[in-house]
C-alpha positions in Angstrom: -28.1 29.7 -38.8 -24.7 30.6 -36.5 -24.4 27.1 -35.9 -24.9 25.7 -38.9 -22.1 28.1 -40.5 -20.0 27.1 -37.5 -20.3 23.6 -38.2 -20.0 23.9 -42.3 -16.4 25.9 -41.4 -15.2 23.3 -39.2 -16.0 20.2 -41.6 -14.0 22.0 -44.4 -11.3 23.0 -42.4 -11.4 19.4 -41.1 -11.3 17.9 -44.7 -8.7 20.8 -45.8 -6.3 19.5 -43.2 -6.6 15.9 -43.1 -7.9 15.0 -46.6 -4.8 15.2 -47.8 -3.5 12.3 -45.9 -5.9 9.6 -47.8 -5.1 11.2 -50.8 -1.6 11.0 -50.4 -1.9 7.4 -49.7 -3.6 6.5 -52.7 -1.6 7.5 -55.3 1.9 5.6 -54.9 4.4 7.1 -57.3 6.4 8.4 -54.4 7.5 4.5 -54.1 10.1 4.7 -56.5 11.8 7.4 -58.2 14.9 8.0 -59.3 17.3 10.8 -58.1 18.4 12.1 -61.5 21.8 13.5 -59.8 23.3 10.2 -58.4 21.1 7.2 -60.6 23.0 4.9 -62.8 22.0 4.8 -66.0 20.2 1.4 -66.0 18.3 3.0 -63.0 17.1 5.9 -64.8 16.6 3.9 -67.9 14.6 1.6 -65.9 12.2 4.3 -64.7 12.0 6.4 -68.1 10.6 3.0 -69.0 8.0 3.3 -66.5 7.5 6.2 -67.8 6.8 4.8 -71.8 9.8 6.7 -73.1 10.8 5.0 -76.5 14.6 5.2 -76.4 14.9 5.0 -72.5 18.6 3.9 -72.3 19.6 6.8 -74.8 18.0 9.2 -73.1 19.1 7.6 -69.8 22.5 8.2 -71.2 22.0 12.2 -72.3 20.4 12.8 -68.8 24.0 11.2 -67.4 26.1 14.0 -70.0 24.2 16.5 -69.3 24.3 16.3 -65.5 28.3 15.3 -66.1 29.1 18.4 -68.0 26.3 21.0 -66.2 26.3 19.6 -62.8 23.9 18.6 -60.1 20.3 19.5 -61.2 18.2 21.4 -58.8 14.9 21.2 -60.6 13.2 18.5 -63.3 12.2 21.0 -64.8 16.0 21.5 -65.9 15.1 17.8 -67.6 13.9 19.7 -70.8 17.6 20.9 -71.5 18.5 17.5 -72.4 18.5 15.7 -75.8 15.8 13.5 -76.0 13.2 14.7 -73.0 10.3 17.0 -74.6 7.9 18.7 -72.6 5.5 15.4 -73.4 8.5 13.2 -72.6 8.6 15.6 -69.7 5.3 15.3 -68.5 5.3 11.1 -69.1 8.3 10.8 -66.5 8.1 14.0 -64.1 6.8 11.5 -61.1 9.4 9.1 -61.5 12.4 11.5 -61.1 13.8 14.1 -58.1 16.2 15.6 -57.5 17.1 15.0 -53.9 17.0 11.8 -51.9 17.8 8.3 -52.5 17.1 6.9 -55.6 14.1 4.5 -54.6 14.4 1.3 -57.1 12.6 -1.5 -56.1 11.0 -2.8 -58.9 8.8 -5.1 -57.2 6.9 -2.2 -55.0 7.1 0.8 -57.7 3.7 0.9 -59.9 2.6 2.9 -63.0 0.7 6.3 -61.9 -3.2 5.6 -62.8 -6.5 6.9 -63.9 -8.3 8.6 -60.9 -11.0 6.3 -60.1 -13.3 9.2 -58.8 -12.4 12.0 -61.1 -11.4 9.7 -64.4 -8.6 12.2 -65.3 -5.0 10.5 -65.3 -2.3 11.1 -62.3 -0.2 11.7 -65.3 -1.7 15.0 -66.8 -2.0 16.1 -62.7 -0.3 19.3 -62.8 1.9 20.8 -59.2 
């Protein structure tokens, strides 16, 4: 009985530790996504696009003011101050857009978050 709790603790700490690492693989948002501090505005429009948002280059542009006359953004979260970006707006683009970091645009490798194959729910409504 010892040994079989022994083993049943060191397969989940085994798939706690490294399971991450396939999962992290699968889902490819993090190739490509704009830095919402130092993106141009056909840049963020591009990816606000991505993201299904109607009036992308409007939006692109209040996202530009806002950072203009408020400064550098230290969260997305600080997204839902700007005109235009709702928290369902919000929650269709979070992925695409940081903070920090090069702005990754390379429209060739950057694909749309997808349904979960195993689970069925949508990378989109995945909450951090």
């Amino acid at each position: 009985m010892k040994r079989l709790l022994a083993m049943t603790m060191i397969m989940l700490m085994f798939m706690l530790t490294f399971g991450g690492m396939a999962y992290g693989s699968y889902y490819p948002w993090g190739r490509g996504q704009a830095n919402v501090n130092t993106a141009t505005q056909e840049e963020l429009a591009w990816f606000l696009g991505r993201g299904s948002v109607d009036n992308a280059e409007q939006v692109a542009e209040n996202i530009i003011t806002y950072r203009e006359s408020s400064g550098p953004l230290t969260s997305t979260d600080e997204l839902l101050n700007v005109e235009g970006i709702d928290e369902d707006t919000y929650d269709l683009v979070r992925l695409w857009l940081k903070t920090s970091g090069p702005t990754d645009h390379d429209p060739e490798k950057t694909v749309r978050p997808h349904t979960d194959p195993f689970f069925g729910f949508g990378i989109e409504n995945y909450r951090d």
